[in-house]
PAPASE-239767 format. One record per residue: residue number from 1; residue in three letters; x, y, z of N, C-alpha, C, O in turn. Coordinates in steps of 0.1 Angstrom, whole numbers. Layout:
BEGIN
{rec NUM 'ala' {X Y Z} {X Y Z} {X Y Z} {X Y Z}},
...
//
This chain:
BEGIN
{rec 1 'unk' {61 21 229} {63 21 215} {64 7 209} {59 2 199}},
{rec 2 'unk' {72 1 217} {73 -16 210} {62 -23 212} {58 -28 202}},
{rec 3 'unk' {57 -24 220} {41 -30 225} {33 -27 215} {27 -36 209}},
{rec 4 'unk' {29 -8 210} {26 -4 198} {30 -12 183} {20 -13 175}},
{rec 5 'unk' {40 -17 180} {47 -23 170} {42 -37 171} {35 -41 162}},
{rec 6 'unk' {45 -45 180} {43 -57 183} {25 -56 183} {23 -66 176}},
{rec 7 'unk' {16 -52 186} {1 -51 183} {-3 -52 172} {-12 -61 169}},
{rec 8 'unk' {5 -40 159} {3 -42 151} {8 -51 140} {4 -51 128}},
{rec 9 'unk' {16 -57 144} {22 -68 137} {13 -74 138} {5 -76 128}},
{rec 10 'unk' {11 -82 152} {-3 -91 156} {-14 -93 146} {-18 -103 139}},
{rec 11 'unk' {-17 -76 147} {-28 -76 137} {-34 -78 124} {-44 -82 119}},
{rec 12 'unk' {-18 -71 119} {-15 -77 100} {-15 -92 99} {-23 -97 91}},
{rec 13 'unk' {-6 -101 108} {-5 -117 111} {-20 -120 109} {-24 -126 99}},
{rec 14 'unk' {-31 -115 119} {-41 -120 117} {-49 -119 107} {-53 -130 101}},
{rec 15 'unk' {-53 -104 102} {-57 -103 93} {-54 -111 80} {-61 -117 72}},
{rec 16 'unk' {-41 -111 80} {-32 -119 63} {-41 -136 69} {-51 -141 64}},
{rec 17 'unk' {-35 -139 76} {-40 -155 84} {-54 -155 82} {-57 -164 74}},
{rec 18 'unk' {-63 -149 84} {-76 -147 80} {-77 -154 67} {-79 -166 65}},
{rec 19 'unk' {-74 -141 58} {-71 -142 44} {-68 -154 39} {-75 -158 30}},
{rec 20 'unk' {-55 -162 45} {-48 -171 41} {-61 -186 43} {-57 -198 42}},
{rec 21 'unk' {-70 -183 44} {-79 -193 51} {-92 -193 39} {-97 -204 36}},
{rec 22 'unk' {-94 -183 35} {-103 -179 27} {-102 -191 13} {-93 -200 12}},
{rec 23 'unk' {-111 -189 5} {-113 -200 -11} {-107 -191 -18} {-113 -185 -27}},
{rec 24 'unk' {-98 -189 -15} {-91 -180 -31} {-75 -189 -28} {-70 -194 -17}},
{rec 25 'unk' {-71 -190 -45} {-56 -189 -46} {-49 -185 -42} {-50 -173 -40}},
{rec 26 'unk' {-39 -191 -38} {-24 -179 -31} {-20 -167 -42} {-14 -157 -40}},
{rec 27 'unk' {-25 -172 -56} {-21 -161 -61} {-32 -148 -62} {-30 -139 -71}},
{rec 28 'unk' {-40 -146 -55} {-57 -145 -56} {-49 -135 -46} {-46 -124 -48}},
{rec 29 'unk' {-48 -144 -34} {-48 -133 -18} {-36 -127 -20} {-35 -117 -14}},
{rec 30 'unk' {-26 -131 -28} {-10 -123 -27} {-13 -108 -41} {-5 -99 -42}},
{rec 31 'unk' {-26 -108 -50} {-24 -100 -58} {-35 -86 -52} {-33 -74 -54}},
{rec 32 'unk' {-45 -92 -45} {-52 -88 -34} {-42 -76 -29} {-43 -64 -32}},
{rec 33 'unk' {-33 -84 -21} {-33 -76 -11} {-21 -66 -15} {-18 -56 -9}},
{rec 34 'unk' {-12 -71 -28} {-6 -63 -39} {-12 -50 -42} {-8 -39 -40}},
{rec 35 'unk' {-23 -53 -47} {-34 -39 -51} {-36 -30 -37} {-36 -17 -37}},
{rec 36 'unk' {-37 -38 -29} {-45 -31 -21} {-33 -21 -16} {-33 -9 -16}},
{rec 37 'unk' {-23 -29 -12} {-8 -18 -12} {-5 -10 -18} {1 -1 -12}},
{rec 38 'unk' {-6 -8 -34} {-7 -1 -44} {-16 10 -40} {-12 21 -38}},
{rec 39 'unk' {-29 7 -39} {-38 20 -39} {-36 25 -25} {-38 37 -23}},
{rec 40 'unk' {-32 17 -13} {-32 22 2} {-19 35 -2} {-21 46 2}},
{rec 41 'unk' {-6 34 -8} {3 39 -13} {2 58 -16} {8 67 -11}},
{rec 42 'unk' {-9 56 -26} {-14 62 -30} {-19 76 -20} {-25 75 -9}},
{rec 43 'unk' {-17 88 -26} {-23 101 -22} {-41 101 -28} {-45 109 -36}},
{rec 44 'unk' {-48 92 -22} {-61 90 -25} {-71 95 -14} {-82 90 -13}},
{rec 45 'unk' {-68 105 -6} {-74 111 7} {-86 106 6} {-96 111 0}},
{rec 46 'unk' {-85 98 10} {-91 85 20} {-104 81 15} {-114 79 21}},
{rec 47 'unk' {-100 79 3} {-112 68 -15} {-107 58 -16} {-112 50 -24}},
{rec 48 'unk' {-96 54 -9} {-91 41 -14} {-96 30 -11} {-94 20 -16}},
{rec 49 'unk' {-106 34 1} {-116 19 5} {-130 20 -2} {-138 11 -4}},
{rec 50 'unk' {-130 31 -6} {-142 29 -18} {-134 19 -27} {-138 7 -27}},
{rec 51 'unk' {-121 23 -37} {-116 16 -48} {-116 0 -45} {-116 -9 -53}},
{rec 52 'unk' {-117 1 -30} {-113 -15 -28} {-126 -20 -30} {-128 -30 -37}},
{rec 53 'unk' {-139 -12 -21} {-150 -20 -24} {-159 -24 -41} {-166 -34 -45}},
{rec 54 'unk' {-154 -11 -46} {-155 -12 -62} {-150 -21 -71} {-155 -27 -80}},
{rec 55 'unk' {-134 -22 -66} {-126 -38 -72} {-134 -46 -65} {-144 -50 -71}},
{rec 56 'unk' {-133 -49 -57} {-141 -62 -48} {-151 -65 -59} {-152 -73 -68}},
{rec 57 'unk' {-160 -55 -56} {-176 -62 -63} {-172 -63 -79} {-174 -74 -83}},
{rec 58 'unk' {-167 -54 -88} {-164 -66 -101} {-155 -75 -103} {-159 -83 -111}},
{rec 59 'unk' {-144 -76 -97} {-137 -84 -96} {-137 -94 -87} {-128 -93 -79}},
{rec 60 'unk' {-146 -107 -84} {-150 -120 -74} {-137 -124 -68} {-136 -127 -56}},
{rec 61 'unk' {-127 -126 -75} {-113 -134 -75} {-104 -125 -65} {-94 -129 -59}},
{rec 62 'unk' {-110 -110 -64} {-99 -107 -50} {-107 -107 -39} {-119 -106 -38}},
{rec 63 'unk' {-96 -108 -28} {-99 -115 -16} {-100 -97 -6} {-90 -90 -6}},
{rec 64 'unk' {-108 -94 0} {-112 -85 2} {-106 -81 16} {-101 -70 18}},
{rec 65 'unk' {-105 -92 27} {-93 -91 37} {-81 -96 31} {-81 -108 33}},
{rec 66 'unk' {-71 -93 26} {-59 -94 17} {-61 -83 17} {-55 -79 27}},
{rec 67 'unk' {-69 -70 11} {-66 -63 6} {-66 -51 22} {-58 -43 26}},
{rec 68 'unk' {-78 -53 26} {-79 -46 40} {-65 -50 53} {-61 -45 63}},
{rec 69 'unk' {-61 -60 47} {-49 -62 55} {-39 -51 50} {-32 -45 59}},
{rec 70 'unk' {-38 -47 35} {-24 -38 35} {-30 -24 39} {-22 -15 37}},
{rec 71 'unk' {-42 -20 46} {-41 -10 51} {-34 -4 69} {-31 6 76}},
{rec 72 'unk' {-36 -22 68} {-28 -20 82} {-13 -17 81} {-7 -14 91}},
{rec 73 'unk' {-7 -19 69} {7 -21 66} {9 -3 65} {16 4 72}},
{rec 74 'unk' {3 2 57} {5 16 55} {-7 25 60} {-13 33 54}},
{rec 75 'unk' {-8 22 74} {-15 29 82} {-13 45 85} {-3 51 87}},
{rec 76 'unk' {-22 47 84} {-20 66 82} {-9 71 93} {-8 83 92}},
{rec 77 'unk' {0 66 104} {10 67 108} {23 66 98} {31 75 96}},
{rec 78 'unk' {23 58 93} {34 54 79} {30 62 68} {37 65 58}},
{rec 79 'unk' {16 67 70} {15 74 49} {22 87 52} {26 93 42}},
{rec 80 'unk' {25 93 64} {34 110 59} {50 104 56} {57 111 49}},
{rec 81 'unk' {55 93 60} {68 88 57} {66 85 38} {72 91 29}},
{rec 82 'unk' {61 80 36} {56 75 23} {50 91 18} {42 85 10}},
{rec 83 'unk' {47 101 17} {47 107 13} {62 122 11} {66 131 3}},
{rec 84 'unk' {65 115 23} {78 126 23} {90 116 12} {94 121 2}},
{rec 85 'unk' {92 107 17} {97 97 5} {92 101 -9} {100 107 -16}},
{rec 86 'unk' {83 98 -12} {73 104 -24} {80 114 -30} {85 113 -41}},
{rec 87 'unk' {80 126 -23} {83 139 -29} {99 142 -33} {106 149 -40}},
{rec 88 'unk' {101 132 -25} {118 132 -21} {122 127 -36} {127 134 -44}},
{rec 89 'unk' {119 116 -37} {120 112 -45} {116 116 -61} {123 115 -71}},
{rec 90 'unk' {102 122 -59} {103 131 -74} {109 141 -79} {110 145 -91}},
{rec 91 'unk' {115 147 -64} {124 158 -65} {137 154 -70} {142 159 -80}},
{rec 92 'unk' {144 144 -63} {154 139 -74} {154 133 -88} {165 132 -93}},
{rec 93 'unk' {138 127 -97} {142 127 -105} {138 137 -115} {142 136 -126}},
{rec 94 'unk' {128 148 -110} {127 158 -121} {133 176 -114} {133 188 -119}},
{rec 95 'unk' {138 171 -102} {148 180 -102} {139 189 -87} {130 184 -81}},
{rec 96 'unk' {144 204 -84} {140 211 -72} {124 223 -79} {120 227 -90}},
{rec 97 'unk' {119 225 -67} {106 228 -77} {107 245 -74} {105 250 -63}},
{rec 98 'unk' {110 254 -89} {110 265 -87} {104 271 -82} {92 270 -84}},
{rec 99 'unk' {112 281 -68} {103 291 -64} {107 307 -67} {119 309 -70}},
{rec 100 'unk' {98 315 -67} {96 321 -72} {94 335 -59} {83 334 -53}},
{rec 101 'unk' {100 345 -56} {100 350 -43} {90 362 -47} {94 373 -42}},
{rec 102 'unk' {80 362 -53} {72 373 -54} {57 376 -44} {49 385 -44}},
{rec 103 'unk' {58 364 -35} {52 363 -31} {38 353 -33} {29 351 -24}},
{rec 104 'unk' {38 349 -42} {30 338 -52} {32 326 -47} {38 319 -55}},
{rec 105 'unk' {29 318 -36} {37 306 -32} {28 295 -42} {35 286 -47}},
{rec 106 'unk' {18 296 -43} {6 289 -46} {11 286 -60} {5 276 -65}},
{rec 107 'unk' {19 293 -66} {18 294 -80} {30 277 -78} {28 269 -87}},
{rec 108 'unk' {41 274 -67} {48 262 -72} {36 252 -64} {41 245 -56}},
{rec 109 'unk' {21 251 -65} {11 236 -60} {14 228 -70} {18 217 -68}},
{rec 110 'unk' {11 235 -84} {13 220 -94} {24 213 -95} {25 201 -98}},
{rec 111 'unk' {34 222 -94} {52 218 -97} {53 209 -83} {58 198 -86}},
{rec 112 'unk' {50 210 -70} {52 203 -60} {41 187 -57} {44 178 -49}},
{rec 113 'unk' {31 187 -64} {23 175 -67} {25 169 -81} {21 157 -83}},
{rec 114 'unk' {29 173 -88} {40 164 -98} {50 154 -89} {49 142 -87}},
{rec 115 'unk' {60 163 -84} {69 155 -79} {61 149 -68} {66 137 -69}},
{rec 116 'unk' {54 149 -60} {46 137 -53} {43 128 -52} {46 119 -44}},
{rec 117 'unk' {32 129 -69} {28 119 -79} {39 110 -86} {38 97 -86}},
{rec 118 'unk' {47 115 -90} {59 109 -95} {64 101 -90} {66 91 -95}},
{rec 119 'unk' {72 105 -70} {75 96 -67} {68 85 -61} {73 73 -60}},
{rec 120 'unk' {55 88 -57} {40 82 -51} {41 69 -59} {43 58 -56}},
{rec 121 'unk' {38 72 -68} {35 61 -87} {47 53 -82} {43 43 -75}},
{rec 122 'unk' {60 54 -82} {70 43 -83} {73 37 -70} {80 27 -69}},
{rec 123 'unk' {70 43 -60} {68 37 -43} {58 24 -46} {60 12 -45}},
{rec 124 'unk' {46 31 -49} {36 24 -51} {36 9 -56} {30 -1 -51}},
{rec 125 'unk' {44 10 -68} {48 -3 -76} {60 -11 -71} {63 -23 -75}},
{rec 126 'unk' {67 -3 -60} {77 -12 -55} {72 -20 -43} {74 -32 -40}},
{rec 127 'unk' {64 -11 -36} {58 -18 -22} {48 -26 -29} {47 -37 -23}},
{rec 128 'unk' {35 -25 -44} {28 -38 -43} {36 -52 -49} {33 -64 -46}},
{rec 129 'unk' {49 -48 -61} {55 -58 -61} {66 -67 -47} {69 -79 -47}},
{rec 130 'unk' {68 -61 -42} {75 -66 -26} {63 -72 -19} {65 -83 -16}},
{rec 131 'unk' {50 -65 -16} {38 -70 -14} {32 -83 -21} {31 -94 -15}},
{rec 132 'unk' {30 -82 -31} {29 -97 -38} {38 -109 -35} {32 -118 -29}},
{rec 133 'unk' {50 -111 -38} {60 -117 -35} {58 -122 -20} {55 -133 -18}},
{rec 134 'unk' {60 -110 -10} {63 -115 3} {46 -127 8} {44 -138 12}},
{rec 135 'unk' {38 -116 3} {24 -125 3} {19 -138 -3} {9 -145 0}},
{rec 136 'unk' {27 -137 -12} {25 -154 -20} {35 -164 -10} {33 -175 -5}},
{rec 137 'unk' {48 -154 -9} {51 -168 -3} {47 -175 16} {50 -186 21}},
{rec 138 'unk' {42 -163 21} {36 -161 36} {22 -168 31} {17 -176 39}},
{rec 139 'unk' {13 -168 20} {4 -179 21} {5 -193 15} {-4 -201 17}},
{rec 140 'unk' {17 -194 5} {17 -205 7} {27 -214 17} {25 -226 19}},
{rec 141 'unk' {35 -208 22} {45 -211 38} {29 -216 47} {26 -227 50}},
{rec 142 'unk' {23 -207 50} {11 -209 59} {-1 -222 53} {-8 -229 60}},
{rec 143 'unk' {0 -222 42} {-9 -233 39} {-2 -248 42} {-8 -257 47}},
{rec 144 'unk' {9 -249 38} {19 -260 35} {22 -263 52} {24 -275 54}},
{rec 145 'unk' {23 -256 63} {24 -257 74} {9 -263 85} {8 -270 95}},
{rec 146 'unk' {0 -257 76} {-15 -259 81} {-24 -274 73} {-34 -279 77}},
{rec 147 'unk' {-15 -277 62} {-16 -290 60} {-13 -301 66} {-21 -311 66}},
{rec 148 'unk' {4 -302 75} {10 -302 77} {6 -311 88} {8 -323 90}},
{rec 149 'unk' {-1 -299 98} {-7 -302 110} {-18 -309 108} {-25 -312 117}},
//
């Protein structure tokens, strides 16, 4: 399991280091890979690399490994944690989602993807703003060190 952990650390390191190499801004690769955390976040069964290739092509200024780096971060091992969090979380803020013992289970799907979405949306915006942040300052730490040398 640690060898597992330590691989993919490796991997994110390289990927982001990639990135960090690229002609974009630190604030370019840090909002990059912000987004891309944001939509990786996201209950988008599995469009979210369309979204990225779509942002990519109109928008030139994001950095396209930045962004494929945060899928390594919330790799579909981590998305049922981030979803269970998710719901957890919408459940505490709009409360427990009635059921209804008639046999009708189907009837609480919308009441239980509310709270999903709810708490999904505010995960989302905490991990791309922590994502931004940690990534601006990991490329510019990495540039300032690579000058350096």
């Amino acid at each position: 399991m640690r060898g597992r952990i330590r691989q993919a650390r490796r991997r994110i390191r390289e990927e982001l280091e990639s990135a960090f190499i690229e002609d974009y801004t630190s604030q370019e690769v840090a909002i990059s890979f912000s987004i891309g955390l944001f939509i990786t976040a996201l209950p988008t069964l599995g469009t979210g690399l369309l979204m990225f290739a779509v942002l990519v092509y109109l928008f030139k200024q994001l950095s396209e490994l930045a962004m494929l780096a945060s899928v390594l971060v919330l790799n579909p091992f981590v998305k049922w944690g981030v979803y269970a969090s998710s719901y957890w979380l919408g459940q505490r803020l709009l409360g427990p989602v009635p059921l209804a013992f008639d046999g009708n289970i189907l009837a609480a799907g919308p009441d239980v993807l509310i709270r999903l979405w709810v708490g999904n949306l505010i995960l989302a915006v905490v991990f791309a703003t922590a994502g931004y942040l940690l990534a601006l300052r990991s490329v510019v730490e990495f540039r300032q060190r690579r000058e350096f040398l």
